[in-house]
Backbone as a printed PyTorch tensor [residue, N CA C, xyz], in Angstrom:
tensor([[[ -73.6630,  -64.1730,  -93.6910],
         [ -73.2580,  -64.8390,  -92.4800],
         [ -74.4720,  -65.4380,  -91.7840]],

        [[ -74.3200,  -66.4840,  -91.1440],
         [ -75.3990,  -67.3390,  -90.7640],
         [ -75.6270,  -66.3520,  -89.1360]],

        [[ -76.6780,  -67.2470,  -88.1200],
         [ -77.1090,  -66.6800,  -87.1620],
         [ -76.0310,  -66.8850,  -86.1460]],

        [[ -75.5790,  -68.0930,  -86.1920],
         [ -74.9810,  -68.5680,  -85.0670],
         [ -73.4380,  -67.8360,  -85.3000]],

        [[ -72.6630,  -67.6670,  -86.2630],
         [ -71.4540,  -67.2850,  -86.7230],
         [ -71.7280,  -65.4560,  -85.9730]],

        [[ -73.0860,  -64.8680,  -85.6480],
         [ -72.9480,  -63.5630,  -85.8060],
         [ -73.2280,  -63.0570,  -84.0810]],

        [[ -73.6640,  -64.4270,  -82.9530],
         [ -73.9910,  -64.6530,  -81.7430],
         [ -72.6010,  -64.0450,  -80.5200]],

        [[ -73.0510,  -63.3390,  -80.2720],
         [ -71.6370,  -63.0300,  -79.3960],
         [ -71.5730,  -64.2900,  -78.7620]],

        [[ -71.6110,  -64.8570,  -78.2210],
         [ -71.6780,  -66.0100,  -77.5230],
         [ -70.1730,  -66.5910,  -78.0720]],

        [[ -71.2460,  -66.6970,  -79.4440],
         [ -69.4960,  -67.5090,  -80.0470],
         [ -68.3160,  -67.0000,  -80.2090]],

        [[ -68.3940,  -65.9040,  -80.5510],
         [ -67.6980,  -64.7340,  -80.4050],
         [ -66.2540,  -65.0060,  -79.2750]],

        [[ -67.2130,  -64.4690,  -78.5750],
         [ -66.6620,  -64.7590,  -76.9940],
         [ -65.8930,  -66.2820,  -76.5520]],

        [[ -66.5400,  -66.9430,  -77.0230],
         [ -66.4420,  -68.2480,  -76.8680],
         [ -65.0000,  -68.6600,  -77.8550]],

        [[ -64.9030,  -68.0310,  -78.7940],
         [ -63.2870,  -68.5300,  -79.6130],
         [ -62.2790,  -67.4490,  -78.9670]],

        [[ -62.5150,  -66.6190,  -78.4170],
         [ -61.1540,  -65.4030,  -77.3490],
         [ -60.6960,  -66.2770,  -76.2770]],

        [[ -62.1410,  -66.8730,  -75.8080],
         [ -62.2980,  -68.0540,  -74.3710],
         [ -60.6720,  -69.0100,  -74.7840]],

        [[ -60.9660,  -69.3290,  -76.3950],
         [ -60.4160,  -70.4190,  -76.7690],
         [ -59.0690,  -70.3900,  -76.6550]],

        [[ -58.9250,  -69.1400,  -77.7400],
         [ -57.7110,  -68.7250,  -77.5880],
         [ -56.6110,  -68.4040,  -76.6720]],

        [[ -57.3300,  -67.6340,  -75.5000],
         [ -56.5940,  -67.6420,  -74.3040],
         [ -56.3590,  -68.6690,  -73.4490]],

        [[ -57.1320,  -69.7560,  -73.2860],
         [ -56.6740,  -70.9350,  -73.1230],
         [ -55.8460,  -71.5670,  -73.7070]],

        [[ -55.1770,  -71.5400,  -74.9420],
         [ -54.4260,  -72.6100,  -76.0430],
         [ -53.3720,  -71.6410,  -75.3710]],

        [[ -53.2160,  -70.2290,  -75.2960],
         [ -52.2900,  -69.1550,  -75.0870],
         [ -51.7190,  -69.3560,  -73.7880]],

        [[ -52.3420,  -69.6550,  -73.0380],
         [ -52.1100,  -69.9650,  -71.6810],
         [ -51.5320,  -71.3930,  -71.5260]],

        [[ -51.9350,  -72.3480,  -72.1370],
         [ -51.3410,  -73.8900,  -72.1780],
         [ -49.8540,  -73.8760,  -72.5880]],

        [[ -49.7490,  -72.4540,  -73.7460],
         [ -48.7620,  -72.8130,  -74.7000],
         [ -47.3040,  -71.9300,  -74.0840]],

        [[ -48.2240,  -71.2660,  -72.9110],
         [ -47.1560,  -70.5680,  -71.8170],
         [ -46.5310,  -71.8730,  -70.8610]],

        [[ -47.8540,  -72.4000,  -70.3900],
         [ -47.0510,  -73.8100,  -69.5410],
         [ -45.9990,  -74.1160,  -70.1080]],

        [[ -46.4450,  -74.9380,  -71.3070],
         [ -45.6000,  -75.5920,  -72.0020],
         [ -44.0640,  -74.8470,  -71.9570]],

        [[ -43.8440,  -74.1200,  -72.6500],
         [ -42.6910,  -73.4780,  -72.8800],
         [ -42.0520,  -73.0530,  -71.5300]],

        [[ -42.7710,  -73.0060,  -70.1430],
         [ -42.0480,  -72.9190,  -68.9070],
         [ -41.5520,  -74.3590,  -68.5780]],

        [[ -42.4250,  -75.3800,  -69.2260],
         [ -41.9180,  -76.7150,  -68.5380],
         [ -40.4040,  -76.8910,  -69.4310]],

        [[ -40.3900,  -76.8000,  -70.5760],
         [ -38.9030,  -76.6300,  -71.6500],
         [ -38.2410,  -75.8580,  -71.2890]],

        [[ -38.3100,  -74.8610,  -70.4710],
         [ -37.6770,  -73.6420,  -69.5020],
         [ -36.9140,  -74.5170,  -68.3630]],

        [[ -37.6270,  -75.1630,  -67.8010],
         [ -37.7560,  -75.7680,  -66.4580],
         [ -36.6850,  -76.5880,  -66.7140]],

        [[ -37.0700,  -77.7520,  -67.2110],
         [ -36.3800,  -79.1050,  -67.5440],
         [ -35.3650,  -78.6610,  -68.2530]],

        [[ -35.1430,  -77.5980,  -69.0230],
         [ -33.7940,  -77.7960,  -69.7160],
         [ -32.8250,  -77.2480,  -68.3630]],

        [[ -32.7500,  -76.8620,  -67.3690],
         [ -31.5610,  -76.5240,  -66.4220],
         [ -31.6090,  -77.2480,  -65.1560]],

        [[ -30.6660,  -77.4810,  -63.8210],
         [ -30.9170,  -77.5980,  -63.2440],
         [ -30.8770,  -76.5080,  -62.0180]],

        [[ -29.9730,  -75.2200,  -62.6560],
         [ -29.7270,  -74.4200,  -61.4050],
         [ -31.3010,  -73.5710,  -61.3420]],

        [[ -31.4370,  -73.5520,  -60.0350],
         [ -32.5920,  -72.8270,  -59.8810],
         [ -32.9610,  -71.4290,  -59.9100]],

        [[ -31.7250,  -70.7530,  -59.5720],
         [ -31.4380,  -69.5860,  -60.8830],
         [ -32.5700,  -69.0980,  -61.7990]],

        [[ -31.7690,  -70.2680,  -62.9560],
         [ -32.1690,  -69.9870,  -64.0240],
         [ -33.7900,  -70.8190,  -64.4480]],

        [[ -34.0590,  -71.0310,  -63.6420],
         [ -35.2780,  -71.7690,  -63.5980],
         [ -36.3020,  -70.8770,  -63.1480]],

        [[ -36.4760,  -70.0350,  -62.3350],
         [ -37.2520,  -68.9480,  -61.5240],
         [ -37.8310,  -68.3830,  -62.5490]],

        [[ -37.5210,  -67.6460,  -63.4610],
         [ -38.2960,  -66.7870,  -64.2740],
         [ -39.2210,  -67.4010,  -65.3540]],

        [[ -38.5570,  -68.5930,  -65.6230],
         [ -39.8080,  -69.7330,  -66.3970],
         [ -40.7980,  -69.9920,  -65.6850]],

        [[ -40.5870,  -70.2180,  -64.3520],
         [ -41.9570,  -70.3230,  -63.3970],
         [ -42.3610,  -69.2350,  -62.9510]],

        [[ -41.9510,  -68.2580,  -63.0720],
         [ -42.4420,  -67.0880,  -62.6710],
         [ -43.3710,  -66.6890,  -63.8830]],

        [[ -42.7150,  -66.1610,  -64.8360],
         [ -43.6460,  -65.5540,  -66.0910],
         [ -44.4630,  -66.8500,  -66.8340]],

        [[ -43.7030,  -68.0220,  -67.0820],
         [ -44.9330,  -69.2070,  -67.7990],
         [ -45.7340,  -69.9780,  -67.5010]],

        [[ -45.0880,  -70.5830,  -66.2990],
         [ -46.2590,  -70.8710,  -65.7280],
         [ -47.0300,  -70.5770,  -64.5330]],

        [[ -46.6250,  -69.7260,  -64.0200],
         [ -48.2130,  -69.3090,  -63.0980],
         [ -48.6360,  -67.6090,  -63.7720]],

        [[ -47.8610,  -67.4100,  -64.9060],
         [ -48.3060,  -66.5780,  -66.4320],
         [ -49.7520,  -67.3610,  -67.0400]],

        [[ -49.1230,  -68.8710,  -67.6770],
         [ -49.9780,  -69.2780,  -68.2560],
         [ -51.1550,  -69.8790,  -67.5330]],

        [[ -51.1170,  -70.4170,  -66.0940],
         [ -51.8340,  -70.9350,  -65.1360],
         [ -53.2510,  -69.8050,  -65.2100]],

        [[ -52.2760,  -68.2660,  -64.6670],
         [ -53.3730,  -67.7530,  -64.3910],
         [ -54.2090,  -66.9630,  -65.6840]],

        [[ -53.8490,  -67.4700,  -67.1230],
         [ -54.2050,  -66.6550,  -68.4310],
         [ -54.8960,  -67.5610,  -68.5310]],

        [[ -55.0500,  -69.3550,  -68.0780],
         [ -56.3480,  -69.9760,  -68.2960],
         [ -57.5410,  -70.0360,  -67.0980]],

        [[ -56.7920,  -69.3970,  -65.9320],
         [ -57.6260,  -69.3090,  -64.7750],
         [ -58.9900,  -68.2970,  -65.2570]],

        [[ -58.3040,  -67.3660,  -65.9590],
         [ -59.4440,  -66.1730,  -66.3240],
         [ -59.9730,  -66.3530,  -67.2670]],

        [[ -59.6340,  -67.3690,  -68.1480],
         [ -59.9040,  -67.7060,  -69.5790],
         [ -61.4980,  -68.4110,  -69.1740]],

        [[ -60.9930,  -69.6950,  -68.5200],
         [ -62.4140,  -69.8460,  -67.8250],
         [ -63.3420,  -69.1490,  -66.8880]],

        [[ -62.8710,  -68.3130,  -66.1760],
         [ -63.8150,  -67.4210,  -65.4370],
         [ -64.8970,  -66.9390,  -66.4610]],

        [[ -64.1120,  -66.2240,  -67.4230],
         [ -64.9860,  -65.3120,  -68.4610],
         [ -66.1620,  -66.3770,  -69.0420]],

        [[ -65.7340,  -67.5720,  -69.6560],
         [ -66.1270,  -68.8890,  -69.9810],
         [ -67.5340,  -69.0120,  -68.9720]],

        [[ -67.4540,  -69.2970,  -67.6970],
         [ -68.3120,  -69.3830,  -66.5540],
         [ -69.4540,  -68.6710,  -66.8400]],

        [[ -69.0020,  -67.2360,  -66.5550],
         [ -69.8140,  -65.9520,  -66.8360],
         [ -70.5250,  -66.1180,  -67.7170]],

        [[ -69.9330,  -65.9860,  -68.8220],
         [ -70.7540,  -65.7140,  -70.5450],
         [ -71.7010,  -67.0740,  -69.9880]],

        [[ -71.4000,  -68.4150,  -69.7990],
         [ -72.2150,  -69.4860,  -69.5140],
         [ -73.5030,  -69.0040,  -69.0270]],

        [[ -73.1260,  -68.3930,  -67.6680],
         [ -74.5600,  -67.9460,  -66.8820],
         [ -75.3880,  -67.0800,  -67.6780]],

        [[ -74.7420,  -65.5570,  -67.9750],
         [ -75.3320,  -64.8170,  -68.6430],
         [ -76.3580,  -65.3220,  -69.8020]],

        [[ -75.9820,  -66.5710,  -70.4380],
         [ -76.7890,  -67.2710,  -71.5580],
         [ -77.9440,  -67.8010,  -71.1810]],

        [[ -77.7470,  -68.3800,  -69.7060],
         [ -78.5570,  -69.1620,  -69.5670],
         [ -79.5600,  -68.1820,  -68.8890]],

        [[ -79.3080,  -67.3970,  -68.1330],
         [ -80.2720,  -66.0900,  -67.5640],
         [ -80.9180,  -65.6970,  -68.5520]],

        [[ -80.8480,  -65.4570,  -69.9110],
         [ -81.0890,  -64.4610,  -70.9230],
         [ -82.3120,  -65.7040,  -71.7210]],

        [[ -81.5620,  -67.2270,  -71.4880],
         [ -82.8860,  -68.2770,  -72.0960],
         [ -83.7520,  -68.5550,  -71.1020]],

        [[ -83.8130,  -68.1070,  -69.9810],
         [ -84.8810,  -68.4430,  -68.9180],
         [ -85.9030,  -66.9380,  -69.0270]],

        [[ -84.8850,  -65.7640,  -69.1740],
         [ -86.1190,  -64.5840,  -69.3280],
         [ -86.8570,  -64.3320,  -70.6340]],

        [[ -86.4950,  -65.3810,  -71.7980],
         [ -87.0770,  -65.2480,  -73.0020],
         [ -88.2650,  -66.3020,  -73.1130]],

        [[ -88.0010,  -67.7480,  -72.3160],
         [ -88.7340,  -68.3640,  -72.0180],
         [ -89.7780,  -68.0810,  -71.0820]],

        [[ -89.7420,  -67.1700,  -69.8730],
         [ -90.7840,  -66.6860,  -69.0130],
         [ -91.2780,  -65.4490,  -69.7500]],

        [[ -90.6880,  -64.6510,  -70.6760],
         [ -91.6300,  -63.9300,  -71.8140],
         [ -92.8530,  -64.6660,  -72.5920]],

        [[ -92.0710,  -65.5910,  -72.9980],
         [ -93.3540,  -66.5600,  -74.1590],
         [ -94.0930,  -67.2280,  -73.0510]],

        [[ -94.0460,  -67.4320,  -71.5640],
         [ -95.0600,  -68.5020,  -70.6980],
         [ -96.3070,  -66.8620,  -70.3850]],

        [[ -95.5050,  -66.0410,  -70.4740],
         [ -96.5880,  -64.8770,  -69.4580],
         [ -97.2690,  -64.4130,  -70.9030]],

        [[ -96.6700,  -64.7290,  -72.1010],
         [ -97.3680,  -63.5200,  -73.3430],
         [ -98.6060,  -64.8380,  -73.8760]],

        [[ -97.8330,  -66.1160,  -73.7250],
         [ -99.1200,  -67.0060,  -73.3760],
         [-100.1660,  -66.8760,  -72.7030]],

        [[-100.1940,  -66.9310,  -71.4460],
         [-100.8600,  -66.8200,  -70.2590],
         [-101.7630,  -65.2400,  -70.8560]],

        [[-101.2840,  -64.1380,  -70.8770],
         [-101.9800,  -63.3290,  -71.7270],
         [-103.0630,  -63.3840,  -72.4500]],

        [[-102.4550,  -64.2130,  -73.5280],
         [-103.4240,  -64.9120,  -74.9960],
         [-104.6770,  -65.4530,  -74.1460]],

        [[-104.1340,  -66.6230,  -73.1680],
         [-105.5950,  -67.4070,  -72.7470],
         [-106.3570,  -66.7270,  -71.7830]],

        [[-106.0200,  -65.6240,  -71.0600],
         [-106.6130,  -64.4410,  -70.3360],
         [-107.7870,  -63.8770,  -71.0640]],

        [[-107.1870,  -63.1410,  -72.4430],
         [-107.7910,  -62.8270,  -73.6060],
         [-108.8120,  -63.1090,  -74.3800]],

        [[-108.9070,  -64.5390,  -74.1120],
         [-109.9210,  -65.6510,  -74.9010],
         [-110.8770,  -65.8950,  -74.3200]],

        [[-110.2270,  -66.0370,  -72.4880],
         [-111.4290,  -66.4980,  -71.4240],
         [-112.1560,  -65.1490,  -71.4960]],

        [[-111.8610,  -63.8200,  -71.6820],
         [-112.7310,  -62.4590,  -71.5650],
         [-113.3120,  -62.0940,  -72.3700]],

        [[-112.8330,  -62.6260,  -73.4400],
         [-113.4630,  -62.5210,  -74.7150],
         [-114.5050,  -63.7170,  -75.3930]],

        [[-114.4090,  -64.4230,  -74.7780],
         [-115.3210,  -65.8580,  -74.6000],
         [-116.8290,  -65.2570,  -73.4450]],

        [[-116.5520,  -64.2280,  -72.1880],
         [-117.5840,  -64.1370,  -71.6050],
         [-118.9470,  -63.1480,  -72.4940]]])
C-alpha cells in the first residue's frame, strides 16, 4: 500500500464522503416523499426523518471535514517550525564551532 492510501486523512476524508452522498441521498428520497402527496399528513415524516435527517447527516459530515482540515494544517505548520528551529540549531552549531 502506498503512503497516501495509508494517511488517516484520507481515511477520514472517504467516511466525510460517504456521509455526505448518505445524507444527499436522504434529501432526495424526502423530496420523492414530498412531491408524491399532497396531504400534509403524509408529508411530515419525509421532512421530518429525510430531510432535515439528511440536512443535518451533511451538516456534520462537513463539520468533521472542517476539523480534520484544521487539524492537518496545525500538524504541517508544527512540522514545518520543527525543520525552521532544527535548522536554526545546525547554524547555531557551525557559528560555535567555527569560533
Amino acid at each position: 500500500m502506498n503512503a497516501r492510501a495509508r494517511d488517516p486523512f484520507v481515511a477520514v476524508m472517504a467516511v466525510v464522503t460517504a456521509l455526505v452522498v448518505a445524507g444527499l441521498v436522504g434529501v432526495a428520497v424526502a423530496w420523492r416523499g414530498l412531491a408524491a402527496s399532497l396531504v400534509v399528513a403524509l408529508q411530515l415524516p419525509y421532512a421530518v426523518s429525510g430531510a432535515l435527517g439528511g440536512l443535518a447527516l451533511v451538516g456534520f459530515a462537513l463539520g468533521v471535514a472542517s476539523i480534520q482540515a484544521s487539524r492537518r494544517a496545525a500538524a504541517r505548520e508544527r512540522a514545518e517550525f520543527g525543520r525552521v528551529v532544527a535548522a536554526a540549531a545546525d547554524v547555531l552549531a557551525a557559528v560555535r564551532g567555527a569560533k
